[in-house]
mmCIF file as Biopython writes it, N, C-alpha, C and O atoms, coordinates in Angstrom:
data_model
#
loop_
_atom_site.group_PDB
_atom_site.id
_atom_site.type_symbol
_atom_site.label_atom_id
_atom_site.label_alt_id
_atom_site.label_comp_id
_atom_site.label_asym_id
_atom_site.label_entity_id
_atom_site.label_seq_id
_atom_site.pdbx_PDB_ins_code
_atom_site.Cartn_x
_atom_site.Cartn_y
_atom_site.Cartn_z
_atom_site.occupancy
_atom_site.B_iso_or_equiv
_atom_site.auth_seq_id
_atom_site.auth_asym_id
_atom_site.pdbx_PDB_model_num
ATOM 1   N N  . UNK A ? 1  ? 85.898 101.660 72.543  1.0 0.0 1  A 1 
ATOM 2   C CA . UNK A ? 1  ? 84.893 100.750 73.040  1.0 0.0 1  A 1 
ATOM 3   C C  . UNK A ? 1  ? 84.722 100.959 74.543  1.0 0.0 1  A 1 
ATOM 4   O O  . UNK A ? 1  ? 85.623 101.066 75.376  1.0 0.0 1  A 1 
ATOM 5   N N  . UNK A ? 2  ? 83.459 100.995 74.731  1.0 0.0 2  A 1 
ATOM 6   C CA . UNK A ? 2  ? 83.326 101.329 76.332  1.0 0.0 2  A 1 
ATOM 7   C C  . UNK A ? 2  ? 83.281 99.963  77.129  1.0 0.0 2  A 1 
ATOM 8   O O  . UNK A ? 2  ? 83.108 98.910  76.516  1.0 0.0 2  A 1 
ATOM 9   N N  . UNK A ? 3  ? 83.405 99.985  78.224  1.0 0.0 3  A 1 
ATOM 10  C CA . UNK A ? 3  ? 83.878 98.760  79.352  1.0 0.0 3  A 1 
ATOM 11  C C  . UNK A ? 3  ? 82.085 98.506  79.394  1.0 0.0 3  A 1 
ATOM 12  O O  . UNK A ? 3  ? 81.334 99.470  79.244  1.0 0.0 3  A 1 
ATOM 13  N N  . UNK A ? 4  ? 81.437 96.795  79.664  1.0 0.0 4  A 1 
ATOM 14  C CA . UNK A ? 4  ? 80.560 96.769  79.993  1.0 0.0 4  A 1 
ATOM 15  C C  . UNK A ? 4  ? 80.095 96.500  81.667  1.0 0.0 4  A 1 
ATOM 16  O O  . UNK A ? 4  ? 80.738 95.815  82.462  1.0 0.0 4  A 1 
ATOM 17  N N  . UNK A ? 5  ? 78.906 97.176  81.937  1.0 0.0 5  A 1 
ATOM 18  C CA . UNK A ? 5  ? 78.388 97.881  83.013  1.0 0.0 5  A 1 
ATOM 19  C C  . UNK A ? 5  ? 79.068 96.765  84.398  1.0 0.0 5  A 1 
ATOM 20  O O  . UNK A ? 5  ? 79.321 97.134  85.545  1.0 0.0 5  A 1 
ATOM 21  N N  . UNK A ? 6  ? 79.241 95.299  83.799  1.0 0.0 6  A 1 
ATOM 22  C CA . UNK A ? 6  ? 79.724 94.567  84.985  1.0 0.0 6  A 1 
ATOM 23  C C  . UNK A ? 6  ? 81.342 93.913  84.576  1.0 0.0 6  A 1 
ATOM 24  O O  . UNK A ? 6  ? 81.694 92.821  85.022  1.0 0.0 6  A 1 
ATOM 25  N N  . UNK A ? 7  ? 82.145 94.666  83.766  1.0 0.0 7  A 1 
ATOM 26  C CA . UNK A ? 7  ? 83.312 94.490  84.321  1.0 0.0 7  A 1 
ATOM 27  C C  . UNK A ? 7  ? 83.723 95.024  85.371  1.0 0.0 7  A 1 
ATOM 28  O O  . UNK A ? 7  ? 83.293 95.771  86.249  1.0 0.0 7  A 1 
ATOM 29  N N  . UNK A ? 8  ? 84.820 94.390  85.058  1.0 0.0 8  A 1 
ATOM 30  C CA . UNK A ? 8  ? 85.525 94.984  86.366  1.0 0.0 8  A 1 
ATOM 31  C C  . UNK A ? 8  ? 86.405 96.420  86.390  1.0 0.0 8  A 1 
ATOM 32  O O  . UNK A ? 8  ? 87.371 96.334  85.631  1.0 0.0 8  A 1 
ATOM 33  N N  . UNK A ? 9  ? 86.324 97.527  86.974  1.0 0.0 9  A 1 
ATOM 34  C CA . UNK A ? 9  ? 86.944 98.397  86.830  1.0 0.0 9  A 1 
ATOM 35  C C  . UNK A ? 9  ? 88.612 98.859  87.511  1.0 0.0 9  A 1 
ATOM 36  O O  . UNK A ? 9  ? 88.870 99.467  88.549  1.0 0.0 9  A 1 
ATOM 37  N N  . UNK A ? 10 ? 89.156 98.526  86.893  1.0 0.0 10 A 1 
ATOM 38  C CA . UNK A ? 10 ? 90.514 98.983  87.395  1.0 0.0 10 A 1 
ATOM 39  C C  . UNK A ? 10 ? 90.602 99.734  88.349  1.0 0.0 10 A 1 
ATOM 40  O O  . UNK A ? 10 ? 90.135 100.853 88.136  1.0 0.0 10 A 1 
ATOM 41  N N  . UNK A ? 11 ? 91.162 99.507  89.664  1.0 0.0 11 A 1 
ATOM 42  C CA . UNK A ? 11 ? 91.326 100.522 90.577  1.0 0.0 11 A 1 
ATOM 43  C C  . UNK A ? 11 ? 92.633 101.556 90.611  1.0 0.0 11 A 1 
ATOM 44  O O  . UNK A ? 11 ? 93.682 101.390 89.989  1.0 0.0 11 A 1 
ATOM 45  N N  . UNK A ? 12 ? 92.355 102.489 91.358  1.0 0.0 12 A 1 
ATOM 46  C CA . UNK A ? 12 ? 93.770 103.674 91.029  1.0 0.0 12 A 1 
ATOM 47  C C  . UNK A ? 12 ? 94.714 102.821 91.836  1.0 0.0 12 A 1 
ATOM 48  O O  . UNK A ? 12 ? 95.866 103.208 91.642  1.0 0.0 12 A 1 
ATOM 49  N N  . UNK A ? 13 ? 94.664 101.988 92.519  1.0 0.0 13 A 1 
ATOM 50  C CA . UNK A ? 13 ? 96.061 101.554 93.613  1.0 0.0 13 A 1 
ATOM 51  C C  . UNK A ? 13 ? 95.587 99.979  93.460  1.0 0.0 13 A 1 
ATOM 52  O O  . UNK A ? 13 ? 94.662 99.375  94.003  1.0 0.0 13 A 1 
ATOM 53  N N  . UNK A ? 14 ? 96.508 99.583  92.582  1.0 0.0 14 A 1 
ATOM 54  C CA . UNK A ? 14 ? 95.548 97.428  92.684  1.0 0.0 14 A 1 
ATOM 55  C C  . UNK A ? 14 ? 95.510 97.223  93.847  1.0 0.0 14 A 1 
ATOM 56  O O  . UNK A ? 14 ? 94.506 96.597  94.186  1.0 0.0 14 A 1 
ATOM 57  N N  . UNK A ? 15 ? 96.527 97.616  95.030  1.0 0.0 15 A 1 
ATOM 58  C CA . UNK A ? 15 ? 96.036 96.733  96.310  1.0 0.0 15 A 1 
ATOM 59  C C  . UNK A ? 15 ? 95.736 97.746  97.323  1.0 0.0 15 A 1 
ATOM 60  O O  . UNK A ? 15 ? 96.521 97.929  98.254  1.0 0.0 15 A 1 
ATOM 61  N N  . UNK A ? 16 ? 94.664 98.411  97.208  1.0 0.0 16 A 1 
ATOM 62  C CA . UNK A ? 16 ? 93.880 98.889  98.040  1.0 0.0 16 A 1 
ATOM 63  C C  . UNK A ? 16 ? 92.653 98.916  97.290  1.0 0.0 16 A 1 
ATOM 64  O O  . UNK A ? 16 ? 92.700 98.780  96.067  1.0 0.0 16 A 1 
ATOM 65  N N  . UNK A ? 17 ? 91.437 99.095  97.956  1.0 0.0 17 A 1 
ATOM 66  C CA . UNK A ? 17 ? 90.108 99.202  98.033  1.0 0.0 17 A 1 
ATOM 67  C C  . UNK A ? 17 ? 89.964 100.859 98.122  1.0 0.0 17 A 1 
ATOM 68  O O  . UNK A ? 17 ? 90.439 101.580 98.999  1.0 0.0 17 A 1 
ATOM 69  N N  . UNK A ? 18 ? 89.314 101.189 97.171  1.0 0.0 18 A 1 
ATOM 70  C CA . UNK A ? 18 ? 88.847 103.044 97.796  1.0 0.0 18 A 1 
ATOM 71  C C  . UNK A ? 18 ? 87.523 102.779 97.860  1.0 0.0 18 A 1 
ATOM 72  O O  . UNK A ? 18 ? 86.764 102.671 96.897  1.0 0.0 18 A 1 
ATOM 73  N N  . UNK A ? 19 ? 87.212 102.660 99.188  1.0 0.0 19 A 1 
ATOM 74  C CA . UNK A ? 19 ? 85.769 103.180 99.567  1.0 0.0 19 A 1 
ATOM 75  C C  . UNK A ? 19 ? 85.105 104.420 99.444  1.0 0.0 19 A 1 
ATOM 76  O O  . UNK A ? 19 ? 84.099 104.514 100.148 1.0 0.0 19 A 1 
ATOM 77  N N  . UNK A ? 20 ? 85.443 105.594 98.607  1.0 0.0 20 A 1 
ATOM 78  C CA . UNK A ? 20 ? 85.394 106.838 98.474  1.0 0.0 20 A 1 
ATOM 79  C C  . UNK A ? 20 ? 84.923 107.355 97.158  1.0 0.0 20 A 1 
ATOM 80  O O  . UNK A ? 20 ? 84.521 108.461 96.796  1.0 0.0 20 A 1 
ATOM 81  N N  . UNK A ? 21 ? 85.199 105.519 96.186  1.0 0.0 21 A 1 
ATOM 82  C CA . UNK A ? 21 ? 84.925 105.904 94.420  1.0 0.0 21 A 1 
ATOM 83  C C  . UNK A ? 21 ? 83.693 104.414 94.763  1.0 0.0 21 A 1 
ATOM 84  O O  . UNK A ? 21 ? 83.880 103.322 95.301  1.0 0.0 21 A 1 
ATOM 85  N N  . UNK A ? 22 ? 82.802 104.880 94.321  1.0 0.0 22 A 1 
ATOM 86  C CA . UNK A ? 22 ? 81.288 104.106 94.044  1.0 0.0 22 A 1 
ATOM 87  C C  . UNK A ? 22 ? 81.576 103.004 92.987  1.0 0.0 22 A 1 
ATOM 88  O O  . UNK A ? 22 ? 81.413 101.836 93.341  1.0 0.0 22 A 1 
ATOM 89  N N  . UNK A ? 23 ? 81.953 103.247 91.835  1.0 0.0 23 A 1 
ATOM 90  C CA . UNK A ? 23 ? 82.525 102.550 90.808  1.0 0.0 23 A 1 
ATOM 91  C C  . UNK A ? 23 ? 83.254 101.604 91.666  1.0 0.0 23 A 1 
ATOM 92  O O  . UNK A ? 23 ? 82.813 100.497 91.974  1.0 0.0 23 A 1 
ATOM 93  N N  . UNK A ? 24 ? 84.407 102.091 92.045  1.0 0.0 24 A 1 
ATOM 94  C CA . UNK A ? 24 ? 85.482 100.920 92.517  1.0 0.0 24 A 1 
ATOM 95  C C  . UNK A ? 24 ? 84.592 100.077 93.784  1.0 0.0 24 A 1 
ATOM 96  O O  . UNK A ? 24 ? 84.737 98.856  93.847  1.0 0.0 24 A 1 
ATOM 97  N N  . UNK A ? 25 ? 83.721 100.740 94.727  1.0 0.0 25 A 1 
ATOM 98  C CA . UNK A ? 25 ? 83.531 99.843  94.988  1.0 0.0 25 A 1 
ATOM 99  C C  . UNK A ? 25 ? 82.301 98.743  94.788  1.0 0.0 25 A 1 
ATOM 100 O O  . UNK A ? 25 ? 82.302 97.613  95.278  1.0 0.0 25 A 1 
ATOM 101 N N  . UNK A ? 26 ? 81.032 99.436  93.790  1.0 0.0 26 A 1 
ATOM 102 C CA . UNK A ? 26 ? 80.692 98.394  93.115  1.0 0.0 26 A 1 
ATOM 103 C C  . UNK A ? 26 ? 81.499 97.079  92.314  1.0 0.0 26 A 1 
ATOM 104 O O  . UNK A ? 26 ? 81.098 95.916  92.287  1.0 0.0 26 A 1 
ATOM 105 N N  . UNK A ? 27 ? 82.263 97.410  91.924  1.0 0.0 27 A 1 
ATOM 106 C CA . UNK A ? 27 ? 83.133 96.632  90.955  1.0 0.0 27 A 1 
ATOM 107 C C  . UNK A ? 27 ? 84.152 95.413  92.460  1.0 0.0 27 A 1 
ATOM 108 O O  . UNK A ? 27 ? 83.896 94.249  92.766  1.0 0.0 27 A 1 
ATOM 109 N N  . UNK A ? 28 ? 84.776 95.948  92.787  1.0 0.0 28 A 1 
ATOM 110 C CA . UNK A ? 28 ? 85.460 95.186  94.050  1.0 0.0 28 A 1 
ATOM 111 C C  . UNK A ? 28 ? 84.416 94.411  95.231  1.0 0.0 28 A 1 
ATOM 112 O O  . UNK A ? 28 ? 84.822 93.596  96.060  1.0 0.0 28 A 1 
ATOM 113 N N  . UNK A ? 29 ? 83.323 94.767  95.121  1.0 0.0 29 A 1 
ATOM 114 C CA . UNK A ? 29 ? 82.106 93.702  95.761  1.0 0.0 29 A 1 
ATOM 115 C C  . UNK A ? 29 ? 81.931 93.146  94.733  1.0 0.0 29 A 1 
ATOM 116 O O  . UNK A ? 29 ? 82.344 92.014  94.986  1.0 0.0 29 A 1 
ATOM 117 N N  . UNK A ? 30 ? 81.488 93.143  93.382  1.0 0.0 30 A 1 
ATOM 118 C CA . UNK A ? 30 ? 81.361 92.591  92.051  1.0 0.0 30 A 1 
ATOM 119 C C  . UNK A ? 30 ? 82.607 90.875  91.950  1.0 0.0 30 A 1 
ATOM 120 O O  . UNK A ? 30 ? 82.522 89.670  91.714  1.0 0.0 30 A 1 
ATOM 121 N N  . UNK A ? 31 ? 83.455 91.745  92.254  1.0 0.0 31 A 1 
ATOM 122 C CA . UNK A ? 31 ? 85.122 90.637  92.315  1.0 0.0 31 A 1 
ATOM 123 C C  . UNK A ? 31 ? 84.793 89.563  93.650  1.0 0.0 31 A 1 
ATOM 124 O O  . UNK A ? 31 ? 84.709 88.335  93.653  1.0 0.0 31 A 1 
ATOM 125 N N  . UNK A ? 32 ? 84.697 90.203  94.371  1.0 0.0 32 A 1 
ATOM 126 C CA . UNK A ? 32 ? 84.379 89.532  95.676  1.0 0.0 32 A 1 
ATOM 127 C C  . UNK A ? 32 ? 83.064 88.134  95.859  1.0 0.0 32 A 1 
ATOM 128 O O  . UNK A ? 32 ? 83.001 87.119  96.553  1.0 0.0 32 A 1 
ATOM 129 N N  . UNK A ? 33 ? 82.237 88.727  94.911  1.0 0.0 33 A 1 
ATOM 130 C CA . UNK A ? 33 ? 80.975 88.002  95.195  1.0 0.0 33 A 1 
ATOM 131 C C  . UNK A ? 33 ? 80.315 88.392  96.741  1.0 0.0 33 A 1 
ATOM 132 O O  . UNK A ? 33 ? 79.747 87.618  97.512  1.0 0.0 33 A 1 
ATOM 133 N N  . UNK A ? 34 ? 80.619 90.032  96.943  1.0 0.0 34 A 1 
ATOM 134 C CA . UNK A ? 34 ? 79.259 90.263  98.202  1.0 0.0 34 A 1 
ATOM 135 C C  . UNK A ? 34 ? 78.844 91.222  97.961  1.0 0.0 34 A 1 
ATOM 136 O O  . UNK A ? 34 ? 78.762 91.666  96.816  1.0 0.0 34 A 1 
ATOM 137 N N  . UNK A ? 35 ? 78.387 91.925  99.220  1.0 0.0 35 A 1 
ATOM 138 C CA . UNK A ? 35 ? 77.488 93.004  98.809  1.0 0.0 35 A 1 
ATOM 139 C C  . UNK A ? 35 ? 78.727 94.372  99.066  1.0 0.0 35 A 1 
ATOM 140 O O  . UNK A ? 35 ? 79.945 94.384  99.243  1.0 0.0 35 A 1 
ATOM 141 N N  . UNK A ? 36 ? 77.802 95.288  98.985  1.0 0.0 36 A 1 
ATOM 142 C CA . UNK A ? 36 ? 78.830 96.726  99.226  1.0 0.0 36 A 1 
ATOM 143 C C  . UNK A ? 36 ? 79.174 96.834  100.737 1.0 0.0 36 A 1 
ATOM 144 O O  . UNK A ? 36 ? 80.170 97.318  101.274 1.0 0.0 36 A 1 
ATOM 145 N N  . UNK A ? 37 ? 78.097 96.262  101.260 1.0 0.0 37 A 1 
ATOM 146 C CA . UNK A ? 37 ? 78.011 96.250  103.164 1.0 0.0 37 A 1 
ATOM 147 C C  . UNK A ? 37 ? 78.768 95.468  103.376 1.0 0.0 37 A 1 
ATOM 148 O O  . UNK A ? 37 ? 79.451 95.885  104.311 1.0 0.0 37 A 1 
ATOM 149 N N  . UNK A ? 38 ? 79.211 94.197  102.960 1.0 0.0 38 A 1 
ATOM 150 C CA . UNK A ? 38 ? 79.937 93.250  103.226 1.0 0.0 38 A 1 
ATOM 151 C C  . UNK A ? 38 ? 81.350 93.640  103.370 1.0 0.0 38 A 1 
ATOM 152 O O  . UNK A ? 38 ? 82.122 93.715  104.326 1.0 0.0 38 A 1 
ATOM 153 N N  . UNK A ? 39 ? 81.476 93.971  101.484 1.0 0.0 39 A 1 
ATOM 154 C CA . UNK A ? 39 ? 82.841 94.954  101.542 1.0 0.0 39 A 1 
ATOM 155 C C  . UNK A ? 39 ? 83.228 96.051  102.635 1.0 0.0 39 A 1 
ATOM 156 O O  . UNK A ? 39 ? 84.357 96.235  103.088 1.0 0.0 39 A 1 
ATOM 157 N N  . UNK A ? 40 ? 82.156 96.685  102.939 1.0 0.0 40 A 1 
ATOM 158 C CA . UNK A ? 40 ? 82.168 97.684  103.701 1.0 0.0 40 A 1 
ATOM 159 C C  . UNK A ? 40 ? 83.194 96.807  105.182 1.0 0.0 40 A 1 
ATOM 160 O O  . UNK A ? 40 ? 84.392 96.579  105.351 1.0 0.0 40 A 1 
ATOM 161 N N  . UNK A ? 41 ? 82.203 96.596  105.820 1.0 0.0 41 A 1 
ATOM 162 C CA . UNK A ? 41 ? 82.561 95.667  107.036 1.0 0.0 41 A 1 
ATOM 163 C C  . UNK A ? 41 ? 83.832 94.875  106.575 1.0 0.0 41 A 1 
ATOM 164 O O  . UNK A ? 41 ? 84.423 94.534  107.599 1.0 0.0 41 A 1 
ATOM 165 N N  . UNK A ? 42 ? 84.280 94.582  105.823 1.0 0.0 42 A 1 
ATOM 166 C CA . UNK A ? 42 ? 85.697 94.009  105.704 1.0 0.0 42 A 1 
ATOM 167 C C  . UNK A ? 42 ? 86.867 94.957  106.008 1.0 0.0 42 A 1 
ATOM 168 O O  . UNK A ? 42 ? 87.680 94.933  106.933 1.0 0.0 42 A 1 
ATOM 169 N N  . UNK A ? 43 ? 86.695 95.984  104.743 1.0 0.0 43 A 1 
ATOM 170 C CA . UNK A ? 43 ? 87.710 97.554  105.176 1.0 0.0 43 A 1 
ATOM 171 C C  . UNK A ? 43 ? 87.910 97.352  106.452 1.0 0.0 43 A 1 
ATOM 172 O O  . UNK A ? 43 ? 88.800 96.767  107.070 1.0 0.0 43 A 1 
ATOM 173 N N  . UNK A ? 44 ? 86.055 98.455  107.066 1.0 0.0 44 A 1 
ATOM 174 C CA . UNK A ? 44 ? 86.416 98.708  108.694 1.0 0.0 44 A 1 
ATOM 175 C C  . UNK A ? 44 ? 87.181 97.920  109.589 1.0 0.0 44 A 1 
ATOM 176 O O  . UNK A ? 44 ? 88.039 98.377  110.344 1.0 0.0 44 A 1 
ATOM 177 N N  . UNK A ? 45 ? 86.799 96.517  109.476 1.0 0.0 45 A 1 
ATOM 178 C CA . UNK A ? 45 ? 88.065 95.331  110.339 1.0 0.0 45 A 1 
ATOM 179 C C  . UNK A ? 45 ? 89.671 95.524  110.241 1.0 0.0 45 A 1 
ATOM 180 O O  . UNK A ? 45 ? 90.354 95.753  111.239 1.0 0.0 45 A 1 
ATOM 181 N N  . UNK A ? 46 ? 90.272 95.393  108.755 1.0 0.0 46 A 1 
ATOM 182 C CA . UNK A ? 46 ? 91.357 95.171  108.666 1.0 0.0 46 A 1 
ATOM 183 C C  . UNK A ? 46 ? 91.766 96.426  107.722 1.0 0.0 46 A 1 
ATOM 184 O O  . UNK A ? 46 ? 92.974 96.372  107.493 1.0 0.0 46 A 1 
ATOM 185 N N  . UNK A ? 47 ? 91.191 97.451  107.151 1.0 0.0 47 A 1 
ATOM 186 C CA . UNK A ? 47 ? 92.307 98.104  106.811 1.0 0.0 47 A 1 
ATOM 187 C C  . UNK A ? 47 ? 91.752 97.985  104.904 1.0 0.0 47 A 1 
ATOM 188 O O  . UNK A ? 47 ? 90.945 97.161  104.473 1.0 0.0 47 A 1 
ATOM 189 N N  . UNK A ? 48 ? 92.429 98.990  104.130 1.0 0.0 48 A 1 
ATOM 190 C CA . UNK A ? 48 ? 92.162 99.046  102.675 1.0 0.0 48 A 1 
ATOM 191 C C  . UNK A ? 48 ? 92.468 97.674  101.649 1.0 0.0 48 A 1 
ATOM 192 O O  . UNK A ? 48 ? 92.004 97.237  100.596 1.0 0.0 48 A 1 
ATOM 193 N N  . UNK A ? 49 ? 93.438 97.320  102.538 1.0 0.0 49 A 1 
ATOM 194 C CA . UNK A ? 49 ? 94.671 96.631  101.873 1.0 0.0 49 A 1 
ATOM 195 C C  . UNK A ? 49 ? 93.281 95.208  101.314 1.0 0.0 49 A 1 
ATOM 196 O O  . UNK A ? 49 ? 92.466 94.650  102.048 1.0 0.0 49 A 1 
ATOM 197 N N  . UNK A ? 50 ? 93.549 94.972  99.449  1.0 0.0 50 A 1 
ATOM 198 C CA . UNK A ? 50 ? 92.746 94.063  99.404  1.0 0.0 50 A 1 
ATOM 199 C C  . UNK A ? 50 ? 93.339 92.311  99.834  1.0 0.0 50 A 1 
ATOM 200 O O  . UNK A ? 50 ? 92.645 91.435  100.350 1.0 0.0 50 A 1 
ATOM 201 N N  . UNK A ? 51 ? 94.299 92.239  99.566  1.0 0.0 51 A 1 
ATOM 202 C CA . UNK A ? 51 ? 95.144 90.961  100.605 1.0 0.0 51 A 1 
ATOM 203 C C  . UNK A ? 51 ? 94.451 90.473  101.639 1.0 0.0 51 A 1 
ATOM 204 O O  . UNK A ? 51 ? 93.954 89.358  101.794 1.0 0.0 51 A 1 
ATOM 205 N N  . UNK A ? 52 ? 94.473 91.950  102.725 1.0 0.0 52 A 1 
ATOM 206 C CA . UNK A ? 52 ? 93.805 91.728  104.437 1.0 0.0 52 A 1 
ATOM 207 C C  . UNK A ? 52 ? 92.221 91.551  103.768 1.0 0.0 52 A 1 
ATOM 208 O O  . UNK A ? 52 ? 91.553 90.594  104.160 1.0 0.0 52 A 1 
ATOM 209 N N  . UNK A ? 53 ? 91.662 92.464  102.785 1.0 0.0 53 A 1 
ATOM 210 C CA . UNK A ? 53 ? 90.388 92.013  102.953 1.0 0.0 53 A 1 
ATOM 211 C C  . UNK A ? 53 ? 90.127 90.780  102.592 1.0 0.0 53 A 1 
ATOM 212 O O  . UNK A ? 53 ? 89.607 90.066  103.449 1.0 0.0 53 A 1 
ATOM 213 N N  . UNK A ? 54 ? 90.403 90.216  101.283 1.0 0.0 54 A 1 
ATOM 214 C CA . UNK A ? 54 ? 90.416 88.837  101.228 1.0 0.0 54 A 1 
ATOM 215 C C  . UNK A ? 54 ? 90.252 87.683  102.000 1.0 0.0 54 A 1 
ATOM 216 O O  . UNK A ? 54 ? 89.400 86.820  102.208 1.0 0.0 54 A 1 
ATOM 217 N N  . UNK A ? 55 ? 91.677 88.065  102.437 1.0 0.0 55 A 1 
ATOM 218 C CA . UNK A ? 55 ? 91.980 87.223  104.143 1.0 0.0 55 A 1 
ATOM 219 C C  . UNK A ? 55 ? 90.729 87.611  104.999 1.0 0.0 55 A 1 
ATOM 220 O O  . UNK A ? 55 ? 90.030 86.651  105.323 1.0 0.0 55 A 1 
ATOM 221 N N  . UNK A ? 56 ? 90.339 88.790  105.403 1.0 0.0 56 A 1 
ATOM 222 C CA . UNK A ? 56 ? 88.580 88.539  105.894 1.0 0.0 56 A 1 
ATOM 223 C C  . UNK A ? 56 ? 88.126 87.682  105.651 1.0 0.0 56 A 1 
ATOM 224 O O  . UNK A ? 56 ? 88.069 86.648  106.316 1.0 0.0 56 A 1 
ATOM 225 N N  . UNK A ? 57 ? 87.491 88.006  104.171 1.0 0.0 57 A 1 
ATOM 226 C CA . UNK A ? 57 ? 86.345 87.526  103.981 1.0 0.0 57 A 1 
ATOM 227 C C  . UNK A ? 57 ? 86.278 86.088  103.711 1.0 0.0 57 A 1 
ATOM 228 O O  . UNK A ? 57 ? 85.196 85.503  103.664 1.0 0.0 57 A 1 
ATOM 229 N N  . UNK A ? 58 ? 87.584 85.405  103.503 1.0 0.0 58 A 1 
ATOM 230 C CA . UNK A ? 58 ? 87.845 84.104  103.867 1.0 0.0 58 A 1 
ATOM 231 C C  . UNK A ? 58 ? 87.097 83.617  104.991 1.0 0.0 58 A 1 
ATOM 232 O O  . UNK A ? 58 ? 86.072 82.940  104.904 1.0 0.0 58 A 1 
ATOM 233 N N  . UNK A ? 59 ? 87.806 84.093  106.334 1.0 0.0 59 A 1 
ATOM 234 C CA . UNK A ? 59 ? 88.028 84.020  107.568 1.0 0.0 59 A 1 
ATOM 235 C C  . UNK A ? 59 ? 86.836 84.102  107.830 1.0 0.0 59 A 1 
ATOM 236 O O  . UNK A ? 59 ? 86.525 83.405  108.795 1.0 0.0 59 A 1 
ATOM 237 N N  . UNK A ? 60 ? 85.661 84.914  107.178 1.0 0.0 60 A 1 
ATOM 238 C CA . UNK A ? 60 ? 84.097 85.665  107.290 1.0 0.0 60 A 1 
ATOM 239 C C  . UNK A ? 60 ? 83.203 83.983  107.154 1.0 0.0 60 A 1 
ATOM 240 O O  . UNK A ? 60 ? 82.139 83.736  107.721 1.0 0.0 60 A 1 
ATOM 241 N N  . UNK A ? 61 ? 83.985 83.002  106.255 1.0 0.0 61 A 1 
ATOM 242 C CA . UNK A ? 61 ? 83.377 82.000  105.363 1.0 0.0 61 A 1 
ATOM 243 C C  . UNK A ? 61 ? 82.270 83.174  103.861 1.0 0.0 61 A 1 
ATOM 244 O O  . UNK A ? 61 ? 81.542 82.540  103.097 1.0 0.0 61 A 1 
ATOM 245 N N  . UNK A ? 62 ? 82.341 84.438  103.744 1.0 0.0 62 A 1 
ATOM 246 C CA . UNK A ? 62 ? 81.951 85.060  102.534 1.0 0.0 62 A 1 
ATOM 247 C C  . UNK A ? 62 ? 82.679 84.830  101.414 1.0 0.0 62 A 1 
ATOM 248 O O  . UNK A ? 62 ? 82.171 85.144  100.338 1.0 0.0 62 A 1 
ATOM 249 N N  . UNK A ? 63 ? 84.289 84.113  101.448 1.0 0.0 63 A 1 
ATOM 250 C CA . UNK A ? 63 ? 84.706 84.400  99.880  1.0 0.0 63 A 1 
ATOM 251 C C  . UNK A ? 63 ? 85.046 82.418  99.752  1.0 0.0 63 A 1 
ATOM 252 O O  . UNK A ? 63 ? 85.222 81.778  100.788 1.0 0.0 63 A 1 
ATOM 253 N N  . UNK A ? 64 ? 85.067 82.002  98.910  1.0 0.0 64 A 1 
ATOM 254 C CA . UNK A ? 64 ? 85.643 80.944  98.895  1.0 0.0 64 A 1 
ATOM 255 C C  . UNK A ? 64 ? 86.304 80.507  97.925  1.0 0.0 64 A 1 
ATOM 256 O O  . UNK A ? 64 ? 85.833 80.238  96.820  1.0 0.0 64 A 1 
ATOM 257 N N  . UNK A ? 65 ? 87.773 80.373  98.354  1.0 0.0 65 A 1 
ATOM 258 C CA . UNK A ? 65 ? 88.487 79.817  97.233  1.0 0.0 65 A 1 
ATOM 259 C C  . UNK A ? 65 ? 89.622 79.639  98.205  1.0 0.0 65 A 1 
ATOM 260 O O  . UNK A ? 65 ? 90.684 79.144  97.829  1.0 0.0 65 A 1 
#
């Protein structure tokens, strides 16, 4: 059975972000609730690590929980 087009796709490392696989990072803006730019601009600040990005996008007021 194939995965549908808006799950979520497993990343190769759970706590990093690869900005380098399109998939992962459609899917990890998908998780997030932003855009790819958003995601983008989170990385560049703090680093792959999705923890620190989180902690961004908290900090951004973009994620809320």
């Amino acid at each position: 059975m194939l995965p549908q087009a808006d799950s979520f796709i497993a990343p190769n490392l759970p706590h990093q972000i690869s900005m380098h696989d399109k998939r992962e990072v459609r899917s990890w803006a998908r998780h997030y609730g932003v855009s790819e730019n958003q995601l983008q601009r989170a990385v560049n600040a703090v680093g792959d690590s999705r923890f620190r990005v989180e902690g961004w996008l908290k900090y951004q007021g973009l994620l809320i929980a």
